[in-house]
C-alpha positions in Angstrom: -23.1 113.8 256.7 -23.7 115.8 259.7 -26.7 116.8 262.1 -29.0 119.6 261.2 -31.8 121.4 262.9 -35.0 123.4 261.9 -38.2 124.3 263.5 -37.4 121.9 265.9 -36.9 119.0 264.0 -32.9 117.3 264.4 -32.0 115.0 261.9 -29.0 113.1 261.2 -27.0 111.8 258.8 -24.6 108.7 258.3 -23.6 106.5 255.8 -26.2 107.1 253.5 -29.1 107.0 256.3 -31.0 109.4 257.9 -32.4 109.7 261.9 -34.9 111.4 263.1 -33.2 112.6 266.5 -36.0 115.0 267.8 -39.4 115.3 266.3 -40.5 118.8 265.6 -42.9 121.3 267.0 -45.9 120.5 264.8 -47.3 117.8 262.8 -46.6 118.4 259.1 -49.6 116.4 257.5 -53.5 117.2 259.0 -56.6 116.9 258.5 -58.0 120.7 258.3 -55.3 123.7 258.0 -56.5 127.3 258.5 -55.9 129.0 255.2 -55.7 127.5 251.6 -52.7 128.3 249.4 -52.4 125.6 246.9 -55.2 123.2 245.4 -54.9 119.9 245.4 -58.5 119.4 243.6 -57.7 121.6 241.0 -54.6 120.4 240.3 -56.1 116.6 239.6 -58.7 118.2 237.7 -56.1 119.8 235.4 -53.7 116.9 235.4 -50.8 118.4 236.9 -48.8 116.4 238.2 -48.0 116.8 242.0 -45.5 115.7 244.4 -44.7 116.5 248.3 -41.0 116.1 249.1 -40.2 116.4 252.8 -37.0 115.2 254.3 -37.9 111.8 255.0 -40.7 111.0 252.1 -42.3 111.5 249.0 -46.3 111.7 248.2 -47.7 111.5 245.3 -51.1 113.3 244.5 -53.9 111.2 242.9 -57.6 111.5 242.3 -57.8 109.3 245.5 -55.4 111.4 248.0 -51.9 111.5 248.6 -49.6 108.4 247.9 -46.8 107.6 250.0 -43.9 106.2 247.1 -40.8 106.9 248.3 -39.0 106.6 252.1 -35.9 108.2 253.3 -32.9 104.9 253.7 -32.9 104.7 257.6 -35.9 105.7 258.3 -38.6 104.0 260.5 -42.2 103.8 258.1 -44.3 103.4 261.4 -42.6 105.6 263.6 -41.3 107.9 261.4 -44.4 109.1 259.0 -47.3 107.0 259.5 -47.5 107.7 263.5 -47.0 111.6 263.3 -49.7 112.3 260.1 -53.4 113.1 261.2 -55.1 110.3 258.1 -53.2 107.4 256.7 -51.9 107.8 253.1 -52.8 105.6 249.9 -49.9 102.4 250.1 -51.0 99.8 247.1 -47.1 98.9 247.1 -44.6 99.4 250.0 -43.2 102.5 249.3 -39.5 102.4 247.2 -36.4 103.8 248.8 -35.6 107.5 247.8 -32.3 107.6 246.0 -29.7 107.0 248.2 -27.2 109.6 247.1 -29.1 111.9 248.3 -27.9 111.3 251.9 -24.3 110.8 250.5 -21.3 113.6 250.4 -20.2 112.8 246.7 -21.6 114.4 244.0 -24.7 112.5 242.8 -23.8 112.6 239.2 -27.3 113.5 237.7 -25.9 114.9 234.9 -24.6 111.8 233.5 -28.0 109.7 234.7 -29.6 112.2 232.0 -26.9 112.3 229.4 -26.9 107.8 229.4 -30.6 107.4 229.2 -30.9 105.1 226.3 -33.0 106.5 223.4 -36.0 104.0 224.3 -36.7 105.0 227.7 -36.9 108.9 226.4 -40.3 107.3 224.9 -43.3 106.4 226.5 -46.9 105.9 225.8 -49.5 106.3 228.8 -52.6 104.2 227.1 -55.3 105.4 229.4 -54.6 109.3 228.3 -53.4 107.8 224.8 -50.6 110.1 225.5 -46.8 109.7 224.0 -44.4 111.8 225.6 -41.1 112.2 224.4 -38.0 113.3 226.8 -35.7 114.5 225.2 -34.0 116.5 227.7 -30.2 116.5 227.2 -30.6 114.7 224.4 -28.2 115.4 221.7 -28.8 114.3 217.7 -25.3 114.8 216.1 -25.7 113.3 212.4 -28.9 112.0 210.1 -28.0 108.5 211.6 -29.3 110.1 214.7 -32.5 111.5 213.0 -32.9 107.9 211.6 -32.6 106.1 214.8 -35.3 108.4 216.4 -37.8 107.8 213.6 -37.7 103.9 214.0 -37.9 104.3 217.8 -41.0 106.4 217.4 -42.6 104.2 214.6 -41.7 101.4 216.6 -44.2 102.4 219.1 -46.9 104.1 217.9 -47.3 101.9 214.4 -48.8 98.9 216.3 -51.1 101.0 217.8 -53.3 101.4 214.6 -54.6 104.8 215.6 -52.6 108.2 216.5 -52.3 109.6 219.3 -51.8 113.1 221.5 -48.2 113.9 222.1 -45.7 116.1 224.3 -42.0 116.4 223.7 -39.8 118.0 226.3 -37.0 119.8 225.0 -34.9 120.9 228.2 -31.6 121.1 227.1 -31.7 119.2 224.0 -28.9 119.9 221.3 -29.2 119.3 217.5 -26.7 119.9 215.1 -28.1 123.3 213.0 -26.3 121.6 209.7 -29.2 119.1 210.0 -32.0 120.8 211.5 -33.9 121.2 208.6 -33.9 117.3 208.2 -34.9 116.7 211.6 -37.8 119.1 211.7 -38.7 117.1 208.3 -38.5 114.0 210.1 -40.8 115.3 212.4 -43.3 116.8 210.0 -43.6 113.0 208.3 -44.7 111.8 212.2 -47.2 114.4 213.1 -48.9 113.9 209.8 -49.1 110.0 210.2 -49.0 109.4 213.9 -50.2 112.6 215.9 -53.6 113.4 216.4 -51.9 117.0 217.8 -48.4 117.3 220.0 -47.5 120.3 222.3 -43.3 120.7 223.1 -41.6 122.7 226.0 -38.7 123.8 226.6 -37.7 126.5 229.3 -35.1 127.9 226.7 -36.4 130.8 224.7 -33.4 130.7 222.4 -34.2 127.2 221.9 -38.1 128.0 221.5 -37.4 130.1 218.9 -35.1 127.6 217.2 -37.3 124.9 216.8 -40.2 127.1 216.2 -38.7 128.7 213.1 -37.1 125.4 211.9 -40.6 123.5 212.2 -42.6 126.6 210.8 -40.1 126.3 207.7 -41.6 122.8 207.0 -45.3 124.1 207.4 -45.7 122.3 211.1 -47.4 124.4 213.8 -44.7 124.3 216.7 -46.7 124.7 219.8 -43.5 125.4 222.0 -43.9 126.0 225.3 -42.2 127.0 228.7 -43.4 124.2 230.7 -44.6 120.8 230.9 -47.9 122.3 232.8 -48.5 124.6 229.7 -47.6 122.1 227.3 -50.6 119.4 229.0 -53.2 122.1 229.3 -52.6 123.4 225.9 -52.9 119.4 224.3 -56.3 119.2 226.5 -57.9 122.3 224.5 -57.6 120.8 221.0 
């Protein structure tokens, strides 16, 4: 809530929208710049995944150009973006609202948004890539019930599939009881062998690297553990 300046540009903010009061001295978005510091071609050749998050909008990168997906509430899509870039970005949908507690005082409560995401939408399978990636950042397995309830979720989509697949597992901040490690990694062991054509994990943790690394080396599983979600792809892609 409030007005703020920089390079030119004042914005404002008010109950939950933002205005653009004064443009700024130079256009953000054109066609040719003078020096080159990040790659937009290598990074789609790699598969990184790529977003550009300016005050009022999000792209996307895709092997086509950038992607307009998400608009600031209150601002103008014409007048605001479209009329002050140099090309016209990739639309196939109208472009979803960015999260409005972003432009609100109170604390946005992310914490909680990753601590209540329900066990099923940690999982996902991208069947283009035949890629199943696991989230389970702040995920917390307290008892073998737990450990149970993740093995069905799993089995429940991969097993239909009839064939295995590649698979990343993010382990940000993810807790697991140490009295029932061992059966976890165990677990685990049982899915690569019937369901994983190879899997890569990351975790920025090096504590937590070492953990799981140890625990799944105890049950003769290569742990592939890495610090980021870029290493983690590019390391899948070179098996």
């Amino acid at each position: 809530v409030g007005t703020f300046t920089a390079g030119g540009l004042k914005i404002s903010i008010q109950g939950g929208k933002l205005s653009i009061d004064q443009e700024g001295k130079s256009r953000k978005f054109i066609e040719d710049v003078e020096h080159v510091t990040f790659s937009g071609k290598y990074a789609i050749s790699k598969g990184q995944p790529v977003l550009y998050i300016t005050e009022r909008c999000v792209f996307k990168l895709t092997p086509d150009g950038m992607e307009l997906i998400e608009i600031a509430p209150g601002i103008d899509l014409e007048k605001d973006i479209l009329a002050i870039m140099d090309f016209k970005p990739i639309m196939h949908v109208p472009p979803a609202l960015m999260d409005e507690r972003i432009f609100m005082p109170e604390p946005m409560g992310l914490k909680d948004d990753m601590l209540n995401i329900s066990l099923e939408k940690r999982l996902t399978y991208n069947a283009r890539e035949n890629l199943f990636f696991v989230n389970f950042e702040g995920f917390s397995i307290q008892t073998k019930d737990d450990i149970s309830l993740v093995k069905e979720a799993v089995e429940s989509i991969i097993r239909p599939l009839n064939k295995k697949v590649y698979t990343i597992v993010n382990y940000d901040n993810f807790y697991i009881n140490p009295e029932i490690l061992d059966d976890y990694t165990l677990m685990v062991k049982g899915l690569v062998e019937e369901f994983y054509t190879c899997v890569t994990r990351y975790t920025t943790s090096a504590f937590r690297r070492m953990k799981i690394g140890d625990a799944l080396q105890h049950q003769n599983v290569t742990p592939h553990i890495y610090a980021t979600l870029a290493e983690a792809g590019n390391a899948l892609k070179n098996f």
